[in-house]
C-alpha positions in Angstrom: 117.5 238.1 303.6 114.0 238.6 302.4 114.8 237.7 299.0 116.7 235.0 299.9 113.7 233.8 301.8 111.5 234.2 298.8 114.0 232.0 296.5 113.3 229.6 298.9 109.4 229.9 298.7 109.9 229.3 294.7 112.3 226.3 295.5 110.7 224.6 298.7 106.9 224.4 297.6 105.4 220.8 298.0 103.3 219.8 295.2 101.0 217.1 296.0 98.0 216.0 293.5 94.8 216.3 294.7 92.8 212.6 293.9 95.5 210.1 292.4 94.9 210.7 288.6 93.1 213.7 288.3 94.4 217.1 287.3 93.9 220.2 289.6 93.7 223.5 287.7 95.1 226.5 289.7 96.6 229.8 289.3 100.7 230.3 288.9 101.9 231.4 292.0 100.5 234.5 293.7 98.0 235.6 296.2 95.0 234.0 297.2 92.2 233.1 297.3 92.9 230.3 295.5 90.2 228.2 293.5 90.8 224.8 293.0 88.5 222.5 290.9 89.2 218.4 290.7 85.9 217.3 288.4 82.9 218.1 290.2 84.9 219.1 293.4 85.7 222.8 293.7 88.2 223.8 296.8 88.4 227.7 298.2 92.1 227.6 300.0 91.8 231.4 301.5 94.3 233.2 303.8 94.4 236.5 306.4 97.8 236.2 306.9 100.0 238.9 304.9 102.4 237.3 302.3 100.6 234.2 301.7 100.6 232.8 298.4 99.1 229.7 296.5 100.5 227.2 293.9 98.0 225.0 292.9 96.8 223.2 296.0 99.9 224.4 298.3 99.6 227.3 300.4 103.1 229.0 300.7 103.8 230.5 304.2 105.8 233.7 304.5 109.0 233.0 305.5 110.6 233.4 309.0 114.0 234.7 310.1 114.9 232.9 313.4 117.1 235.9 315.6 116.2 234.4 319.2 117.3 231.1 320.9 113.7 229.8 321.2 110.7 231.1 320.4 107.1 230.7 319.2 105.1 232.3 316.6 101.1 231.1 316.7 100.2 234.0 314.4 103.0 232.8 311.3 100.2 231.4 308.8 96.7 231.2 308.7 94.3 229.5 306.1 90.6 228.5 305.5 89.5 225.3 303.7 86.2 224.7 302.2 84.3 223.1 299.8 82.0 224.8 297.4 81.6 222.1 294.1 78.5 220.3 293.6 80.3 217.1 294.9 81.9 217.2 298.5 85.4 215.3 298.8 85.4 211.9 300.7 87.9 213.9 303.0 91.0 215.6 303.2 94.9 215.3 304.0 96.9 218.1 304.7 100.9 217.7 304.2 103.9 219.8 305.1 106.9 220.6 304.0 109.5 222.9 305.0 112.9 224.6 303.7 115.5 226.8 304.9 116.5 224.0 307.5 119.5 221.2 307.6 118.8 218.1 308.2 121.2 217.9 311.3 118.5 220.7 312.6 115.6 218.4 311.5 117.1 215.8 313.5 118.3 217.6 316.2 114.4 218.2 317.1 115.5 221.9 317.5 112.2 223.3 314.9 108.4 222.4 315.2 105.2 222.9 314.3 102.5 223.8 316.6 99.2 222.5 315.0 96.9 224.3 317.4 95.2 221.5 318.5 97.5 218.2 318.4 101.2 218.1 319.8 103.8 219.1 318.4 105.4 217.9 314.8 109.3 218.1 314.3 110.4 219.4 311.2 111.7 216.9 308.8 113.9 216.7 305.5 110.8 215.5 303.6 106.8 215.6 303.7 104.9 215.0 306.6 100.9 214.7 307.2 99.6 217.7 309.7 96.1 217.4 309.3 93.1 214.6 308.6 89.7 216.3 308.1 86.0 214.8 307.3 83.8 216.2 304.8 81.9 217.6 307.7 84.7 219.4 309.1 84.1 221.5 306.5 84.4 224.6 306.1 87.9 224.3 308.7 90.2 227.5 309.3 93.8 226.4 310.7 96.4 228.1 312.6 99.5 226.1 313.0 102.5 228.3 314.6 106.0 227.6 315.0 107.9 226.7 317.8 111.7 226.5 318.1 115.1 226.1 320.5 113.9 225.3 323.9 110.2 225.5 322.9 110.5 223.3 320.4 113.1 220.5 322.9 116.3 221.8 322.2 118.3 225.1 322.8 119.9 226.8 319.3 123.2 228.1 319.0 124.9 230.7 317.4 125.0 228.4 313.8 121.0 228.2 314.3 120.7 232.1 313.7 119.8 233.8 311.0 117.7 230.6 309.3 115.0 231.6 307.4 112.2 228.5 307.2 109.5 228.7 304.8 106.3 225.9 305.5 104.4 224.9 302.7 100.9 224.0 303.3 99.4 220.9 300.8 95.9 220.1 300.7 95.1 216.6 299.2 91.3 216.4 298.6 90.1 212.3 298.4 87.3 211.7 295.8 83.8 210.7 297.9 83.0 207.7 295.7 80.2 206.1 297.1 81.2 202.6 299.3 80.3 199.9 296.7 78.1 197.3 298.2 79.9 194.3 298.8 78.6 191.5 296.2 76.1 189.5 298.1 77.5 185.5 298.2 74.8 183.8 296.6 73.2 181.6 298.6 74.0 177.8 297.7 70.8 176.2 296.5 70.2 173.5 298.5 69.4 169.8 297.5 66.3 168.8 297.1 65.9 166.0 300.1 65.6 162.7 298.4 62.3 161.2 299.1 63.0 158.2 301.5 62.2 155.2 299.8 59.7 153.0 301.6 61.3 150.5 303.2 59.8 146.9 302.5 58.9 145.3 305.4 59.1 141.6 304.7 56.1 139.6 305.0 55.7 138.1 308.3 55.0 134.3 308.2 52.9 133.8 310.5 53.6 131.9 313.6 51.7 128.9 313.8 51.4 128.2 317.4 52.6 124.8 318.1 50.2 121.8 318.2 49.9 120.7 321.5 50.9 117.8 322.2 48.2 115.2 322.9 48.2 113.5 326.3 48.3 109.9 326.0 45.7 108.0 327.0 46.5 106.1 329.6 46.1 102.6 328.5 44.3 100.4 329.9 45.3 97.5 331.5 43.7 94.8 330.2 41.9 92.9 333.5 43.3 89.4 333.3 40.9 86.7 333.1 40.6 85.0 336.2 41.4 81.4 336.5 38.3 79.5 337.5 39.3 77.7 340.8 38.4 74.1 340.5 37.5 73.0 344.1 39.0 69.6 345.3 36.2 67.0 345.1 35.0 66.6 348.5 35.1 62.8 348.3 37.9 61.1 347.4 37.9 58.4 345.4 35.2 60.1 343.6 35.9 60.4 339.3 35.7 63.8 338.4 33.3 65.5 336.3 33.4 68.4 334.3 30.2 69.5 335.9 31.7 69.1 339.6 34.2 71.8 338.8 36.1 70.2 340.5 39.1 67.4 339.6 39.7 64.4 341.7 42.6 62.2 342.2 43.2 59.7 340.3 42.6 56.6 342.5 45.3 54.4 342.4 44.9 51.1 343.1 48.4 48.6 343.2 47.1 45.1 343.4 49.3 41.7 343.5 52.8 41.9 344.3 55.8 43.5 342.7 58.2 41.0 340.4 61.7 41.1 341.0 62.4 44.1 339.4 60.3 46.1 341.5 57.7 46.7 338.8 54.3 46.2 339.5 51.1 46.2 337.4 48.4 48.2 337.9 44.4 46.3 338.3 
């Protein structure tokens, strides 16, 4: 069973670069510690627990042979993370990915992962993410155990015994490229304000005020000459002078008889 197990280190291992691009130089398989160097980044992957090996940047878990209906191992595979390169990484990500399970098991929920802290993570047919860390997280040691059958939400039976499971551990370091400073929007030069035009005011004609009209004399009426009153000579008979101021009758005198006709002649 053991060497079956260990075929199915060599076959399940998850191999996951470390910074999209870049090359990671490691060991072949085999015990650790295991030195990993990206660049300027340099990664320690270290381990206490017995028959842990390292490819690259995956740590291989010993293998476990499941012989109990439900169970939980806290103790199945330890490790250590640090950084030790002249440049810290950005962060890390570390993946998992196990073997020695079907994927009716997987989805039967009957296998997990105890991260140790964090709930727990059901085994699945292909890679899952376990762990985040920051840069100053590290150095971060890690204990995940695992839990199965009732422990884990569902009870095995008899076809469940006997699996060996091997986890593989996959530590994916993200370069810490400085945040580029956003490229400041340059700033629109304003217009220059036109200079407001003076405005012309039009010459005012000056208002004249208006002549006033000239009261009218009031004309004067003209006294009418009086009419000299010629007084009546006192005596009649009397021929009238000029000098009497005065005009007499004419005295009339009919002497002799009429004619026939009625005329008469005058003396």
């Amino acid at each position: 069973m053991r060497k079956l197990a260990t075929s199915l280190v060599l076959l399940g291992l998850a191999v996951v670069l470390i910074a999209a691009g870049v090359a990671a130089s490691a060991p072949a398989i085999g015990p650790g510690p295991n030195v990993i160097t990206v660049g300027q980044m340099t990664l320690r992957l270290t381990s206490t627990t017995p028959g842990v090996t390292f490819d690259g940047n995956t740590l291989v878990c010993p293998p476990m042979l499941i012989t109990t209906s439900s169970g939980v191992n806290l103790t199945s595979c330890q490790f250590t993370i640090s950084s030790t390169g002249a440049v810290q990484p950005g962060s890390l990500v570390v993946t998992m990915t196990v073997s020695g399970i079907t994927a009716a098991q997987a989805s039967a929920d009957k296998f997990a992962i105890a991260p140790n802290p964090g709930p727990l993570v059901h085994f699945q047919t292909t890679s899952q993410t376990l762990y985040r860390f920051t840069r100053a997280q590290l150095p971060v040691t890690v204990n995940p155990g695992v839990v199965w059958g009732a422990n884990a939400g569902a009870a095995l039976d008899n076809s469940d015994m006997g699996a060996a499971m091997v986890v593989a551990y996959t530590v994916v370091a993200e370069s810490s490229k400085p945040t580029p400073k956003p490229t400041p929007t340059p700033k629109p030069t304003p217009k220059p304000t036109p200079t407001p035009k003076p405005t012309t005011k039009p010459t005012a004609t000056p208002t004249r005020p208006p002549c006033p009209t000239p009261t009218p004399k009031p004309t004067a009426t003209p006294k009418p000459t009086p009419t000299p009153t010629q007084k009546p000579c006192a005596t009649p008979g009397r021929k009238a002078h000029d000098s009497d101021g005065c005009q007499a009758a004419a005295s009339v005198e009919a002497t002799g008889p009429t004619n026939s006709s009625g005329e008469f002649s005058l003396a």
